[in-house]
Backbone bond lengths (Angstrom), bond angles and torsions (degrees), N, CA, C in turn:
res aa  C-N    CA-C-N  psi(-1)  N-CA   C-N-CA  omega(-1)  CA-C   N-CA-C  phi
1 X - - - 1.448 - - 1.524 112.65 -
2 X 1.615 118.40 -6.46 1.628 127.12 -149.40 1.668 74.68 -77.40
3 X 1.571 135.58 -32.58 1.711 111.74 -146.26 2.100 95.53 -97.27
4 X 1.342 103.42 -6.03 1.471 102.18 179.98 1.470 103.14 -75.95
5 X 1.309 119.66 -45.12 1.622 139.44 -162.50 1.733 82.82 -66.07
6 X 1.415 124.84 -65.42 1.204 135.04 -148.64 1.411 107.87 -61.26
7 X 1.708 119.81 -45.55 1.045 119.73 158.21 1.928 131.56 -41.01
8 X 1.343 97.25 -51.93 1.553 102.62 -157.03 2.047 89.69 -77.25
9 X 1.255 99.15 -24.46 1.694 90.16 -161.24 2.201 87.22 -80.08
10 X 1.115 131.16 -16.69 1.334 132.11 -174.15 1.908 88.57 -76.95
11 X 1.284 113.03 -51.50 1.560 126.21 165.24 1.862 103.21 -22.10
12 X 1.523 85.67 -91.67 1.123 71.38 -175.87 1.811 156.03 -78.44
13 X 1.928 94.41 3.40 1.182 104.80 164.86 1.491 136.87 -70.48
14 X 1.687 93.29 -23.45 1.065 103.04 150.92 1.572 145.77 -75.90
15 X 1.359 103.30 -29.70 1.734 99.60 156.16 1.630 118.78 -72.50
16 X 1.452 132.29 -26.69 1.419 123.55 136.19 1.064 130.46 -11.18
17 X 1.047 131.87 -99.50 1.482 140.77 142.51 1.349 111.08 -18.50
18 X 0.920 173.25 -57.65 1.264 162.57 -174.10 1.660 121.65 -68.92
19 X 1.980 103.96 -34.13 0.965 113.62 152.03 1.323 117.76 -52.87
20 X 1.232 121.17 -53.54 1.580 121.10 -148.31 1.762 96.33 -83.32
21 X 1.329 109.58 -1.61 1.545 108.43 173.64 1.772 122.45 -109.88
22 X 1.291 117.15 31.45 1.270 134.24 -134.66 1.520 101.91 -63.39
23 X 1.563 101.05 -48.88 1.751 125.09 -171.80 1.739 95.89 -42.79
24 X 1.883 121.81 -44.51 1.368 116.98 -177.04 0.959 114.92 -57.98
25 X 1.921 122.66 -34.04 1.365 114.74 -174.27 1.297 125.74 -69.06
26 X 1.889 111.37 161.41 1.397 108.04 175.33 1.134 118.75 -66.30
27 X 1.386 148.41 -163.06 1.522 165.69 -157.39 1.480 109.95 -160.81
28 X 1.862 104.93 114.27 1.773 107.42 -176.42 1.511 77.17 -147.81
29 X 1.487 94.90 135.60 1.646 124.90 167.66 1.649 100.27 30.29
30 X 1.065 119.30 49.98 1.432 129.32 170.63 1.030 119.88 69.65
31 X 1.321 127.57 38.33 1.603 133.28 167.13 1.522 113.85 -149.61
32 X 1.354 96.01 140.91 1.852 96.61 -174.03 1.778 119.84 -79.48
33 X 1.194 121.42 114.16 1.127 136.89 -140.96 2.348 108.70 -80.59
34 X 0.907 92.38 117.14 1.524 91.84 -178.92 1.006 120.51 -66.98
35 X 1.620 144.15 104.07 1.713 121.28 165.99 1.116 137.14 -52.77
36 X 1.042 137.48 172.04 1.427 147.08 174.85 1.539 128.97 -45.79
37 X 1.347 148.66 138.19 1.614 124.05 172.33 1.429 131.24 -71.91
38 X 1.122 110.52 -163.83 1.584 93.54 156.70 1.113 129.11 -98.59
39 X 1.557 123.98 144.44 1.326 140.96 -165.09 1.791 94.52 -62.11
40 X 1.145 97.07 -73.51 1.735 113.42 -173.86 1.636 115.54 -29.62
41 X 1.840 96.50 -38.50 1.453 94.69 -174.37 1.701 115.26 -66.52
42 X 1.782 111.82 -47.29 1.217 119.93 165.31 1.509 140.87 -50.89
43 X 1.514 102.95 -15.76 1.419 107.31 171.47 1.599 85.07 -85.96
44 X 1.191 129.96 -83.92 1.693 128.98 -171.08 1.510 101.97 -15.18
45 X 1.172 144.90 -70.74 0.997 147.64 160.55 1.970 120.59 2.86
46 X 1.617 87.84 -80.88 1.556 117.21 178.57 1.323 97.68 -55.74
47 X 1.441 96.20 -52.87 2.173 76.84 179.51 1.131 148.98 -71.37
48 X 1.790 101.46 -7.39 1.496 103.19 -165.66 1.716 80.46 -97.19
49 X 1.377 127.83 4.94 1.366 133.25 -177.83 1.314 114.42 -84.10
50 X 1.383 119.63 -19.52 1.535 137.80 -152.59 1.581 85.20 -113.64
51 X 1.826 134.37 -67.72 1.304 124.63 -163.50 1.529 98.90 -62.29
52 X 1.345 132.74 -3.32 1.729 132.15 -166.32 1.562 95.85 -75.15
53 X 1.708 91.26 -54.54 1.861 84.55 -170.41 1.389 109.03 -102.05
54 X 1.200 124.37 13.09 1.781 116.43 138.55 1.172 105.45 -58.34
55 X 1.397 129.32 -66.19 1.645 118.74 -170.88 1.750 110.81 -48.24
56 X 0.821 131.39 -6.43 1.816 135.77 -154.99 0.937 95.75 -108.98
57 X 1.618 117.71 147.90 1.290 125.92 170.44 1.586 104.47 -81.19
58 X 1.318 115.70 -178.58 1.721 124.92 -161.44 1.560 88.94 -68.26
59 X 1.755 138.44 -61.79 1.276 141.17 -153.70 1.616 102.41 -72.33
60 X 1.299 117.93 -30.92 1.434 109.85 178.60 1.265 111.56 -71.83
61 X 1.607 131.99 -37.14 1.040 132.84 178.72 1.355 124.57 -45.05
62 X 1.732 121.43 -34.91 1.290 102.67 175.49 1.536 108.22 -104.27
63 X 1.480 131.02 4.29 1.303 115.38 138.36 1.815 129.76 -68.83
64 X 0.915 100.99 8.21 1.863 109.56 -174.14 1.990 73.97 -99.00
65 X 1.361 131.46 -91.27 1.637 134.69 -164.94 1.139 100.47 -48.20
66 X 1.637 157.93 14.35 1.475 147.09 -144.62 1.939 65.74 -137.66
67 X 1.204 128.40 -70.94 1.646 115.39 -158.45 1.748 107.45 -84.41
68 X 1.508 105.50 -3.80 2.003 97.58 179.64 1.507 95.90 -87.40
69 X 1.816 120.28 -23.12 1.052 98.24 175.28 1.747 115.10 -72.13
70 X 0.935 98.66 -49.88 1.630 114.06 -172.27 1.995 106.63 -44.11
71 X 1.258 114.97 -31.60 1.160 124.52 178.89 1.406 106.32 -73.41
72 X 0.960 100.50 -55.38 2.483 113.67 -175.90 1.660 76.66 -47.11
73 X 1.309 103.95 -66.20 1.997 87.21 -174.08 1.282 134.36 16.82
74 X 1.754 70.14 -94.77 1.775 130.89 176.11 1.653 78.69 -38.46
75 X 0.981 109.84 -114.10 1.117 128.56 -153.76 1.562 131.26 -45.12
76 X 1.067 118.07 -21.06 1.731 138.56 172.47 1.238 94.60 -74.04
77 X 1.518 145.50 -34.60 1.187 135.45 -160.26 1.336 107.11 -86.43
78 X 1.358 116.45 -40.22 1.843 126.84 169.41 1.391 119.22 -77.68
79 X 1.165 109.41 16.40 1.566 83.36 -179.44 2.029 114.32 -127.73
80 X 1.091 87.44 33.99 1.407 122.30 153.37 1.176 150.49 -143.66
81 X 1.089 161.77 -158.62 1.234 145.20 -157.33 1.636 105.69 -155.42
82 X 1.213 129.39 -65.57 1.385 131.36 156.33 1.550 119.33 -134.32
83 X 1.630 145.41 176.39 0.858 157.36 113.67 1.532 145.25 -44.98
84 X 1.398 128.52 77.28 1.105 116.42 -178.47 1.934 120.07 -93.55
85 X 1.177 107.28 132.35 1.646 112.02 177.51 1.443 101.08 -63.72
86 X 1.154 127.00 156.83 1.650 150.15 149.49 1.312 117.18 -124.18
87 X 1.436 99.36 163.08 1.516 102.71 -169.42 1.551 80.85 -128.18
88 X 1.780 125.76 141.44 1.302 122.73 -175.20 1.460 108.21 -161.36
89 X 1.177 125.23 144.85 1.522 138.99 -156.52 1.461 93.91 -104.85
90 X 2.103 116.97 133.18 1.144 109.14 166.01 1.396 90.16 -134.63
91 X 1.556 124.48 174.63 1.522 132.65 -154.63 1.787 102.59 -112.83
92 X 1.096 125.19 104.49 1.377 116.92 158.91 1.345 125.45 -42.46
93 X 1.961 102.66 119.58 1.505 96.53 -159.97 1.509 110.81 -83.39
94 X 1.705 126.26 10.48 1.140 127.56 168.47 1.325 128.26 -128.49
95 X 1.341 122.02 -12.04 1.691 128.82 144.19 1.665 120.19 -92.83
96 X 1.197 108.23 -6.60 1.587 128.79 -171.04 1.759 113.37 30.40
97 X 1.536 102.30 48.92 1.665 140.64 -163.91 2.048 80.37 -93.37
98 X 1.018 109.92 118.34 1.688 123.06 154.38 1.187 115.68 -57.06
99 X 1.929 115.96 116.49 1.191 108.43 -172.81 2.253 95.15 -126.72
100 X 1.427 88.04 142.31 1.261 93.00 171.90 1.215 110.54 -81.62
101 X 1.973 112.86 148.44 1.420 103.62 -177.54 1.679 97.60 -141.02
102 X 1.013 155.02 175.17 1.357 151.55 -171.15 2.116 101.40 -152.12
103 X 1.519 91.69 144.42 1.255 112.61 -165.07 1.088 136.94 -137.92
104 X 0.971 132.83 173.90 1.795 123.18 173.76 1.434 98.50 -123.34
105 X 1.435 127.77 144.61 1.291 160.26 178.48 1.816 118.25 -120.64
106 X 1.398 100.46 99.07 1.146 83.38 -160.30 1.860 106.81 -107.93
107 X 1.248 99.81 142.23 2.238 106.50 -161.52 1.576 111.40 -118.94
108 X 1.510 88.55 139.77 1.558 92.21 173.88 1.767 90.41 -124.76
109 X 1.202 92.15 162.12 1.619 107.06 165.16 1.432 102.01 -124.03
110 X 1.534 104.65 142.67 1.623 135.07 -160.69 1.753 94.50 -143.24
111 X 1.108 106.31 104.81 1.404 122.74 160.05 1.746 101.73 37.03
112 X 1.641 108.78 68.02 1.127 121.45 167.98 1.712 105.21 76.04
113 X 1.249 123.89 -18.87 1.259 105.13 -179.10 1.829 115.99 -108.31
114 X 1.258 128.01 159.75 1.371 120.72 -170.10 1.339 93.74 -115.71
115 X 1.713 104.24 136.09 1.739 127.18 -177.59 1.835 101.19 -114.67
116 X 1.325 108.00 161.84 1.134 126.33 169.03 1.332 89.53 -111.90
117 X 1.582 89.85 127.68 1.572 109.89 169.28 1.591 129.02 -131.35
118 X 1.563 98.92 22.23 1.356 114.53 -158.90 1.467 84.93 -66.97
119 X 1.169 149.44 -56.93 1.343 134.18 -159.19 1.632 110.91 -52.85
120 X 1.198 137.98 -46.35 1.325 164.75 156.47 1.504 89.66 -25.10
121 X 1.334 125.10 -64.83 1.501 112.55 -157.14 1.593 115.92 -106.81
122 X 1.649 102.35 8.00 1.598 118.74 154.99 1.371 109.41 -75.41
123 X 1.190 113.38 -29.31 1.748 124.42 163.61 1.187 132.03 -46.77
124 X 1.351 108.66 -64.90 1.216 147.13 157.22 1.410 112.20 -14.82
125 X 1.789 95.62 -73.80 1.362 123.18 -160.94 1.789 92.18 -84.41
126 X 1.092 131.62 -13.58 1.581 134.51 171.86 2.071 116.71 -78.06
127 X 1.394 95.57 -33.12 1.453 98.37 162.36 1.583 132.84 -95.90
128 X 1.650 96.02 -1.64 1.542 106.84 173.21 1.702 103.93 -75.84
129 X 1.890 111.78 -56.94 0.960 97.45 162.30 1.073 161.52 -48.97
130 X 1.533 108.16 -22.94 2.115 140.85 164.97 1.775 92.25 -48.64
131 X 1.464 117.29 -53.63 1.045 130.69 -151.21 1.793 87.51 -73.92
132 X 1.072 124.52 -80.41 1.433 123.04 178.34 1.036 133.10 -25.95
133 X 1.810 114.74 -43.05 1.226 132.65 174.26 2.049 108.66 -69.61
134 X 0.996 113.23 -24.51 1.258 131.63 173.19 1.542 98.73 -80.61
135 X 0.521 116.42 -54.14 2.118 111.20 -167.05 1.654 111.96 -70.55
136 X 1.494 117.07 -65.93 1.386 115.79 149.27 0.802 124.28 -13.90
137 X 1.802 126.73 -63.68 1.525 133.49 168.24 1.470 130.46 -33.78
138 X 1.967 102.88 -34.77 0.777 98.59 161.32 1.848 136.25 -115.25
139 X 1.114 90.22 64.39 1.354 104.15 -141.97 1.709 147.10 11.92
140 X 1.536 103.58 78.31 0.981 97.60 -165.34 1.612 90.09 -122.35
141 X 1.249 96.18 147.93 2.194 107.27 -178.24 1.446 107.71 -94.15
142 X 1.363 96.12 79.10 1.748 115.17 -172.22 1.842 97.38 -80.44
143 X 1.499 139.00 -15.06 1.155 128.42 157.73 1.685 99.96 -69.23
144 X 1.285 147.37 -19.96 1.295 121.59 -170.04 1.185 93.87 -94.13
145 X 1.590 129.89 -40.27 1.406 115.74 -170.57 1.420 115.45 -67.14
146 X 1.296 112.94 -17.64 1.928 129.43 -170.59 1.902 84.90 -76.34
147 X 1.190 129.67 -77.96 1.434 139.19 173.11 1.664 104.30 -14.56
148 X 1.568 111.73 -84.23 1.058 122.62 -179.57 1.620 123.98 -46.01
149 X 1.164 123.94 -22.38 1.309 149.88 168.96 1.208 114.49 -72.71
150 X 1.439 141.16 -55.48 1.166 154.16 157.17 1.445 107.85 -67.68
151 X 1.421 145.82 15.27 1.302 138.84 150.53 1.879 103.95 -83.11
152 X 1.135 119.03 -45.99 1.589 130.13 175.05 1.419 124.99 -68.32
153 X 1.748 101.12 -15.64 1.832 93.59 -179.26 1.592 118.24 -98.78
154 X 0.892 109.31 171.25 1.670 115.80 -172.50 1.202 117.74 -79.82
155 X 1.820 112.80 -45.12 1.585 113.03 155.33 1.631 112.91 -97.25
156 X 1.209 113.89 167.89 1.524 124.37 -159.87 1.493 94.83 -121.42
157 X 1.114 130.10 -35.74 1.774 144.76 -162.76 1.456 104.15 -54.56
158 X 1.257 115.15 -56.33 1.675 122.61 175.21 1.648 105.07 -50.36
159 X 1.586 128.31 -55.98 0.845 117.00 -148.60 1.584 104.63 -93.02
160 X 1.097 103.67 -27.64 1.889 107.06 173.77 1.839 102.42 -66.68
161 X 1.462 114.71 -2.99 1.720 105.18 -171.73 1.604 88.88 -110.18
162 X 1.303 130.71 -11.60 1.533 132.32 166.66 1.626 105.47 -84.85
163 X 1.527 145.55 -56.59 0.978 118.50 165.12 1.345 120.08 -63.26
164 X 1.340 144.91 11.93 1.363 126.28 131.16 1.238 119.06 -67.41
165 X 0.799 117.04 -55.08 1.681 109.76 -173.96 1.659 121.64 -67.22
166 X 1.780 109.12 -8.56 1.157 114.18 161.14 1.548 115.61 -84.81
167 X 1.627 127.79 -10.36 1.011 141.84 -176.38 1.677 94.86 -71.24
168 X 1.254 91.98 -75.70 1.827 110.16 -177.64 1.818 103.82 -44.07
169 X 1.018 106.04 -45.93 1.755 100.45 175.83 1.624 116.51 -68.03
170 X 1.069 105.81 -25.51 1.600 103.19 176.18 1.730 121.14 -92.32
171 X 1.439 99.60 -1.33 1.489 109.68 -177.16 1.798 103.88 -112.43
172 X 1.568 102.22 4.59 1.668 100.67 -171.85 1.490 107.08 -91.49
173 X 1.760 111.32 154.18 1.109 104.98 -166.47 1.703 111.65 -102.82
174 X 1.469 86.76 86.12 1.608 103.46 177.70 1.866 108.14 -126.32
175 X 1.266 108.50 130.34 1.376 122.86 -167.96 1.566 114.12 -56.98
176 X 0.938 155.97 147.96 1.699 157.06 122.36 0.949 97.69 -42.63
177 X 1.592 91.20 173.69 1.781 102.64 160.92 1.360 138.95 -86.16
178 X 1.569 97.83 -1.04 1.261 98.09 -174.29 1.732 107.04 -80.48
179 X 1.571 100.85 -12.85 1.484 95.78 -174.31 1.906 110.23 125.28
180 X 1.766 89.16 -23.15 1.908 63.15 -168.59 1.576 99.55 -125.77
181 X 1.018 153.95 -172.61 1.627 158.30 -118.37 1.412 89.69 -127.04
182 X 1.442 101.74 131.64 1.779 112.66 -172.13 1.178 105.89 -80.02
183 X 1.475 109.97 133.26 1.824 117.34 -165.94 2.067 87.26 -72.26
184 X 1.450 85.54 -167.94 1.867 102.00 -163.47 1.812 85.88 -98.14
185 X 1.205 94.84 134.61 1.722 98.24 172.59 1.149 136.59 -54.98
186 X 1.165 141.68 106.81 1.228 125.71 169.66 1.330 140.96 -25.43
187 X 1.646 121.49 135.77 1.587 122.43 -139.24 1.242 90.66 -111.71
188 X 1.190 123.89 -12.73 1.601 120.20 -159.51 1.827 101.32 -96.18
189 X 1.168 109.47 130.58 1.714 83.70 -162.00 2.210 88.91 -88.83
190 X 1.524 120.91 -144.44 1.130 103.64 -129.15 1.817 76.30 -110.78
191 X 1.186 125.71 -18.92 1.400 144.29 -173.28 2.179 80.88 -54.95
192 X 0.971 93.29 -76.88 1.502 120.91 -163.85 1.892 106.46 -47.55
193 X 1.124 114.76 -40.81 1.808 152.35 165.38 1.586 85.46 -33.17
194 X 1.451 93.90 -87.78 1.731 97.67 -175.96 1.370 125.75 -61.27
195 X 1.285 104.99 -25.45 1.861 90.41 172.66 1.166 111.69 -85.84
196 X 1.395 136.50 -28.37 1.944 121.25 151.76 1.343 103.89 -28.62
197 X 1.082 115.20 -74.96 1.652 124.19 -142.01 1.642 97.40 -76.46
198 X 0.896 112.59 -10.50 1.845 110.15 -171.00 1.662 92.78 -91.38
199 X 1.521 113.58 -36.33 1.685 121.68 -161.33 1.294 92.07 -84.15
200 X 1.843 128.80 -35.92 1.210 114.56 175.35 1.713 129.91 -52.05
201 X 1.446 104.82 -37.83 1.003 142.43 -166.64 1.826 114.00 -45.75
202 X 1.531 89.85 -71.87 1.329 140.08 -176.49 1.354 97.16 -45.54
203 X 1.651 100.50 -56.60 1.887 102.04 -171.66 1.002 98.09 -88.96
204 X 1.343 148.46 4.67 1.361 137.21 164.80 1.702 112.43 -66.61
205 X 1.384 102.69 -29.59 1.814 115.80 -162.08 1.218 127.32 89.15
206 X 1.366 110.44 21.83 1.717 125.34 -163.96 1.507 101.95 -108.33
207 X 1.724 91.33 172.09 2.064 88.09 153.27 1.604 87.33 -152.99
208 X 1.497 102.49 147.20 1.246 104.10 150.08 1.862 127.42 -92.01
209 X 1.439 79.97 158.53 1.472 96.35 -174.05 1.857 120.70 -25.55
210 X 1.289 103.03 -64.66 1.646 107.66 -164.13 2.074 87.28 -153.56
211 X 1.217 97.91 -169.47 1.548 134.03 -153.57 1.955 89.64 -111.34
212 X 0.974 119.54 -34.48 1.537 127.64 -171.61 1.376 96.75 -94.70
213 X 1.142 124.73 -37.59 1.812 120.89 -176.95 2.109 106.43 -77.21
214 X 1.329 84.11 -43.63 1.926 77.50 -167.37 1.711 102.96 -76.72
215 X 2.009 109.12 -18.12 1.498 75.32 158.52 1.458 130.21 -89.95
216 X 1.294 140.05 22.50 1.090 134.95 -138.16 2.036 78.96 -140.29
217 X 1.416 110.23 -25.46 1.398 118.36 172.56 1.767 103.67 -70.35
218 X 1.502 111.01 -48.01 1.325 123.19 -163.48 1.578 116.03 -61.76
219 X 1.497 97.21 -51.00 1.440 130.56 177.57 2.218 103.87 -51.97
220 X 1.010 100.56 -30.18 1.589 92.99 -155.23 2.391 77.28 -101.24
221 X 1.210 127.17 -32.66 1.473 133.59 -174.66 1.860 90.74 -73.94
222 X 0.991 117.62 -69.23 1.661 123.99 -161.04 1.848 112.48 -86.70
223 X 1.049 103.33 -25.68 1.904 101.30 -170.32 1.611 86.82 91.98
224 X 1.663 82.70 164.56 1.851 115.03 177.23 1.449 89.33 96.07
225 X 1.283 114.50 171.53 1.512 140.02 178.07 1.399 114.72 -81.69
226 X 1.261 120.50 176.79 1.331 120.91 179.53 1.451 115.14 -85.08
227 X 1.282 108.07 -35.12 1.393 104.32 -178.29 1.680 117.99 -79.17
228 X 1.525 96.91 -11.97 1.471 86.69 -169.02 1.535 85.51 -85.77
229 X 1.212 135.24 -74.08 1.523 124.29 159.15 1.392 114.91 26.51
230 X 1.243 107.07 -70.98 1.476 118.83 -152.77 1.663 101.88 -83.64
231 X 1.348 111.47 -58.44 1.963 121.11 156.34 0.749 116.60 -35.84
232 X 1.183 148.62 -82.83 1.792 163.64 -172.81 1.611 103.61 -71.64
233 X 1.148 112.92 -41.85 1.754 89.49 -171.00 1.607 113.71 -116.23
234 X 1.289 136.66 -29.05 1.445 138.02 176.14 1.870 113.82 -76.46
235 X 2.054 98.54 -57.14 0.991 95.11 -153.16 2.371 116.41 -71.68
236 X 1.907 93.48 -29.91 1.672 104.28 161.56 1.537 103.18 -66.73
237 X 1.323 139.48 -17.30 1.710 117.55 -172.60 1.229 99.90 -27.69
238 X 1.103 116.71 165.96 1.887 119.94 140.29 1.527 96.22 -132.44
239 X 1.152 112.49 -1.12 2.025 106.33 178.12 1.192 120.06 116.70
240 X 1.398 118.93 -46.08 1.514 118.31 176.37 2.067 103.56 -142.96
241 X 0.454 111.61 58.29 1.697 119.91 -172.29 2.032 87.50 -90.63
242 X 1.453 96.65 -35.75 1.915 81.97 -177.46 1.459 107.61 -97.45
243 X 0.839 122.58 27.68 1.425 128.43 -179.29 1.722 124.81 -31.71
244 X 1.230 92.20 -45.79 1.619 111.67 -171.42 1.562 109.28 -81.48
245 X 1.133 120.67 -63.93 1.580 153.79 142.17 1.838 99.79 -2.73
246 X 1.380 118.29 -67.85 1.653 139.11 -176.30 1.180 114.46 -84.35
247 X 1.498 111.34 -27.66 1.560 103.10 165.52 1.670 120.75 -81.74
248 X 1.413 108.39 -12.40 1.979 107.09 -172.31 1.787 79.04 -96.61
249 X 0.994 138.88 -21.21 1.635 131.03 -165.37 1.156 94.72 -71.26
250 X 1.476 113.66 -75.02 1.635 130.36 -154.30 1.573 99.77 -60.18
251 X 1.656 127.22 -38.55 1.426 134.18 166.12 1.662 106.99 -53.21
252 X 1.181 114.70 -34.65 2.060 105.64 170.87 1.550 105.05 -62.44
253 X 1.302 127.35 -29.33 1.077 111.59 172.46 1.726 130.09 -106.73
254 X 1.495 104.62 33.50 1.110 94.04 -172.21 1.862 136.96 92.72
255 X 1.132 115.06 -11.31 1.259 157.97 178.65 1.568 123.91 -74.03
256 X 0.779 130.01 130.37 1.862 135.05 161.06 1.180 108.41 -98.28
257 X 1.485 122.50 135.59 1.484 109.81 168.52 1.583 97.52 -142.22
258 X 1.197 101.61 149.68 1.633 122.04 -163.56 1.358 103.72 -167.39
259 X 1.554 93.33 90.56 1.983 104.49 145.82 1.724 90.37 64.67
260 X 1.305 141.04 63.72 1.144 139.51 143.95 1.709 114.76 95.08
261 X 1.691 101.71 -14.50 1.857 129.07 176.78 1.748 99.48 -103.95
262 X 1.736 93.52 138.82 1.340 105.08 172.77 1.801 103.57 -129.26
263 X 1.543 117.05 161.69 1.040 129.50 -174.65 1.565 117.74 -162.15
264 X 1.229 127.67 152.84 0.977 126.76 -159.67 1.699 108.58 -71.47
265 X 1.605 116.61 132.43 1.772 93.60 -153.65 2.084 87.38 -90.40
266 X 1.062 104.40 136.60 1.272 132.18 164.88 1.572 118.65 -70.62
């Protein structure tokens, strides 16, 4: 956890300092504007993040991403002060027609005075994604642990602004290892995983073997590990908890779904 801490506290020494130099900064809509960090520092970061879970075996790995998420939390939630919207004019670069565009501005206050620090937490939000794009890689289902994470916290805002940015990391065009462009993550978290495949099942007229085989079936069809599979998605079922969720899905395709039974939707 020492390189998450290490990051955000470099974070914020650097908006320190930038505060305490205010008179250098520019001036936008009445607040003195923060620059950007350093690039160099955030890759250093990601990497000493990447040789962590090379050293780790496969099961530690998603307890090592289960507390960096839980920390980004922590920490994404403090390191601003409020949100203000704008409304702002940009130029069409081929009718050069004025187009309105609307925004978020994001403010801290520093010893009575208020900074724009939105660049700072485009940063931020640029090494969360490094971080995502890194975890995926190694296959880990950082939207289920982000999900599962945000069922236990008190605010929800942090974690619905991390599965975006885990969205955007799984749709970016950065290679795996296998060579080819990482598909978009799966939306369905792992609760939801097993009741497809159990409802598929069912209407097939089959059974599988055991509870240890279909996750280890699930795990190799959906991504994530076996155990998390089996933790997070078999052993909390209660059977229909996604009810609502599986019935507007299975209806995109045409489908009825009811309580673990499907039928052709009429």
């Amino acid at each position: 956890m020492e390189n998450i801490r290490a990051f955000f506290n470099y974070v914020d020494d650097f908006k320190i300092e930038q505060f305490k130099a205010k008179e250098k900064l520019r001036k936008e809509r009445g607040y003195s504007v923060l620059g950007n960090t350093d690039f160099e520092m955030s890759c250093k970061y990601v990497e000493k993040i990447a040789n962590k879970l090379f050293s780790m075996c496969k099961e530690d790995r998603e307890i090592y991403v289960k507390l960096i998420v839980s920390l980004i939390g922590n920490y994404h939630l403090i390191c601003y002060d409020r949100i203000e919207l704008i409304t702002y004019e940009i130029s069409d670069a081929f009718t050069n027609e004025r187009i309105e565009c609307k925004g978020n501005v994001y403010i801290e206050t520093f010893n009575k005075d208020d900074f724009d620090i939105s660049c700072v937490v485009n940063d931020i939000d640029f090494f969360i994604e490094s971080l995502f794009c890194l975890f995926l890689d190694f296959g880990i289902d950082v939207h289920s642990i982000i999900e599962k994470s945000k069922e236990k916290a008190p605010l929800y805002n942090e974690y619905e602004r991390m599965k975006e940015i885990c969205e955007k990391a799984a749709e970016s065009y950065i290679f795996s290892r296998s060579g080819k462009v990482r598909k978009k993550v799966a939306l369905a978290n792992t609760t939801q995983q097993v009741d497809v495949i159990r409802t598929f099942i069912k209407s097939a007229g089959v059974e599988y073997n055991n509870d240890t085989a279909l996750a280890k079936f699930i795990s190799w069809l959906c991504g994530g590990t076996e155990d998390s599979v089996r933790k997070n998605g078999i052993v909390p079922n209660t059977g229909y908890g996604n009810e609502n969720e599986l019935k507007k899905q299975f209806a995109s395709i045409g489908i009825d779904y009811d309580k673990g039974t499907i039928k052709t939707l009429m």
